[in-house]
N, C-alpha and C positions, 0 to 999 in steps of 0.2 A: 108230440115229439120233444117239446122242450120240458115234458116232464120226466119224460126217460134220460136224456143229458141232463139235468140237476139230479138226477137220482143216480145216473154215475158216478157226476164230482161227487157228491156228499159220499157213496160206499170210497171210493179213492181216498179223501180227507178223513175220517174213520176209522180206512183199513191201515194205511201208510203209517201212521205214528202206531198202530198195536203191531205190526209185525215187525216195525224196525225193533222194538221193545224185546222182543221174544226172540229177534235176531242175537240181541247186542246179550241178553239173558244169558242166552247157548255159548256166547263166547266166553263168556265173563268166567264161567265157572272151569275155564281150559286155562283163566290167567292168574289162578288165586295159588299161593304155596307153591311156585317151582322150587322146587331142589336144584341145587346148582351141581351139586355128585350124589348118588344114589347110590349106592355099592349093593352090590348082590354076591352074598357069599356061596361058593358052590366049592364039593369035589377038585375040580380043576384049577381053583385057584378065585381071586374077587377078583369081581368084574366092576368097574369105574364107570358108570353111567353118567357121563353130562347133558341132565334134560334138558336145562336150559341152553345151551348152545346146539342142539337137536330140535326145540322148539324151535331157533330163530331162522337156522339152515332150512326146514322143511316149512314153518309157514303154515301146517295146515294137520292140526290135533289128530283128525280122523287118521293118519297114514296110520300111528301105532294105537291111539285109542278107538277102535273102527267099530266099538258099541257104540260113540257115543258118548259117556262117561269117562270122567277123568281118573277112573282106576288107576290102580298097579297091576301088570301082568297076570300076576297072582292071585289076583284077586278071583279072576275068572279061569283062568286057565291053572287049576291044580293039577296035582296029581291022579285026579281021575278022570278029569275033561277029557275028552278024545284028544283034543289037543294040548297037551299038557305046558309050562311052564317055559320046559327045558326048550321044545320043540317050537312054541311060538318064539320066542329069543331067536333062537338059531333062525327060523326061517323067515322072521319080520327084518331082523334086525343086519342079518347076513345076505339075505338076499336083495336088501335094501341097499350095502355098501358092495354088492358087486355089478348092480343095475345103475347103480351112479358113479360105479368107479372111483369111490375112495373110502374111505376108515378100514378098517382092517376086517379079512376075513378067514384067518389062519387064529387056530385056537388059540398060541401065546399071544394073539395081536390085543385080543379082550384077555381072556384068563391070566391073571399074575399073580404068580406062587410068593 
């Protein structure tokens, strides 16, 4: 019996410092290079992105990067994705400020000509 409890603590003592490792890994690369404006130019007009005060408001990367990876929108969602560009914008980013009730969701609120 007391070889089974030392063979616990020791996987705990082990486990505990590699996965806080591989924890702190996964964030680290959500904290390198924020932009503080992003501008996306489109049709409609540029669109003023501030990551960094969207980073600090949500607290939690996956809401808009939900691969995982600290991409750009675009990166994954082209123009021939099923869900294109245009279309995750609008419904990440729209449907995020009418489910929390605030930044804007009328097209001149982002789009300025």
């Amino acid at each position: 019996m007391k070889n089974k409890i030392m063979l616990c603590v020791l996987l705990v003592v082990i486990l505990l410092p590699v996965l806080s490792c591989l924890s702190a890994q996964n964030s680290d690369k959500f904290n390198t290079d924020l932009e503080s404006q992003y501008l996306m130019e489109n049709s409609k007009g540029v669109v003023v992105f501030n990551h960094q005060a969207h980073a600090d408001m949500l607290n939690d990367c996956l809401v808009c990067h939900h691969n995982g990876e600290p991409n750009k929108c675009e990166t994954c969602h082209t123009k021939d994705h099923k869900v294109n560009t245009k279309t995750a914008y609008h419904k990440n980013c729209k449907g995020c400020h009418k489910k929390l009730k605030q930044g804007p969701t009328k097209c001149s609120g982002c789009h300025k000509k």
